[in-house]
C-alpha positions, 0 to 999 in steps of 0.5 A, a space after each residue: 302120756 309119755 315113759 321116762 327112765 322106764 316110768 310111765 308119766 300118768 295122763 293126769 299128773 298136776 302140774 301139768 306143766 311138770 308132765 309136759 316137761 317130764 314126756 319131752 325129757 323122756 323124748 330128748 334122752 332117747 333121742 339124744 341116745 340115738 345121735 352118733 357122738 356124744 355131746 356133754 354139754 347137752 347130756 349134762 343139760 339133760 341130767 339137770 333137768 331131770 334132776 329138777 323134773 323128778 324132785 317136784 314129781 316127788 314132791 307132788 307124789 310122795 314117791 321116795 324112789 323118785 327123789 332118790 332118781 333126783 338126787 341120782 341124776 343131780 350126781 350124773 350131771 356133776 359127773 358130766 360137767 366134770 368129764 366135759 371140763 377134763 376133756 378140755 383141760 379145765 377143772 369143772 367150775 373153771 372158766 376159759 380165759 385166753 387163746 391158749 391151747 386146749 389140753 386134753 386130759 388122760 385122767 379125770 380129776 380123781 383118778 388124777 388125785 389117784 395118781 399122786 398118790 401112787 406117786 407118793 407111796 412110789 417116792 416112799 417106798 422104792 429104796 433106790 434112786 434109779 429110774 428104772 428102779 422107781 418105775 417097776 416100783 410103780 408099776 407093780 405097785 398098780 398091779 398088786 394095789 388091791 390086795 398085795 398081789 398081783 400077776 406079771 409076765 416076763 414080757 410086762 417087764 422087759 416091755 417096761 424096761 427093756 435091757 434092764 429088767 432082771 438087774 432092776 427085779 433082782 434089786 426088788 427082791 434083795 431089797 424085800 420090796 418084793 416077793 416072788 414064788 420061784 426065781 427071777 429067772 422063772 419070772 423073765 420066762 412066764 408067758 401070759 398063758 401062765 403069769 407068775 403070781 408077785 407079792 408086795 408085803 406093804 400093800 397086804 390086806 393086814 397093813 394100812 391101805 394107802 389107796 382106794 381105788 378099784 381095778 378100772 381106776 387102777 387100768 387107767 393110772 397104768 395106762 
């Protein structure tokens, strides 16, 4: 008898080869989740496995949450595939040809699909030409993305455009890109401690939603 996903594989289950494969599985994660580094081709290997062992359980059993625990570990091992390919700077699925340079990747493959089109509303909707003024575009887009608001601090800006960042803000207001409780003045001055609250009228909760992702998504594009 062995324990699997916190269930437990009953002595007598048939096939008997399909309870020898579940208890070495349930060994194998739990042994793979004691190894200092993580290693996605083996977890990925792990979850396609499972994802077979517990769709015949299924099968044999009856058990509906068993081929909903398949289908779940099917989708894990997709995910892993896919967190391995990008790590290497290769779309899952591809295959690797010539000795070029490994190319690690930032983003994974949806959050790159994000990332453009953030890009896209930034391109559409910053009204003026300047870099500096396309970059605060994007950047408090990603900060008001969820719902139009979002918090900034003097620091966020002058960190993002050091020398130019009243001038560019000011330009954002005067546009009605932006809108701001208090002056841009009060806004250069907000600390961490008390960030001041900004509004993009276009990304409010009554317009069309350009995007769909959520806040950790969100982080990572920003970052």
């Amino acid at each position: 008898m062995g324990k699997i996903a916190q269930r437990t594989v009953p002595h007598d289950l048939e096939p008997d080869v399909l309870r020898l494969e579940l208890v070495e599985l349930g060994d194998a994660f739990r042994a793979y989740q004691q190894r200092t580094g993580p290693d996605l081709v083996l977890l990925a290997h792990l979850h396609e496995r499972k994802a077979r062992a517990f769709a015949l359980w299924a099968d044999v059993s009856g058990d509906g949450s068993l081929r909903h625990e398949a289908k779940r570990a099917e989708k894990a091992a997709q995910t892993t595939r896919e967190m391995h390919a990008n790590r290497g700077g290769q779309a899952a699925g591809d295959t690797v040809s010539g000795d070029g340079p490994v190319v690690e990747r930032l983003l994974t493959r949806q959050q790159a699909v994000h990332a453009r089109t953030v890009l896209d509303y930034v391109a559409a909707h910053a009204r003026r030409p300047e870099a500096e003024v396309r970059l605060a575009v994007l950047m408090l887009t990603l900060r008001a993305a969820r719902a139009g608001t979002g918090n900034i601090t003097g620091q966020d800006l002058t960190g993002w455009l050091p020398g130019n960042a009243e001038r560019v803000l000011q330009h954002l207001v005067a546009d009605g890109w932006l809108r701001l409780p208090g002056t841009v003045a009060e806004v250069m001055a907000s600390r961490s401690e008390d960030p001041t609250a900004i509004t993009v009228p276009t990304l409010l909760p009554e317009r069309p939603r350009p995007f769909g992702f959520g806040k950790t998504t969100r982080a990572r594009i920003s970052g």
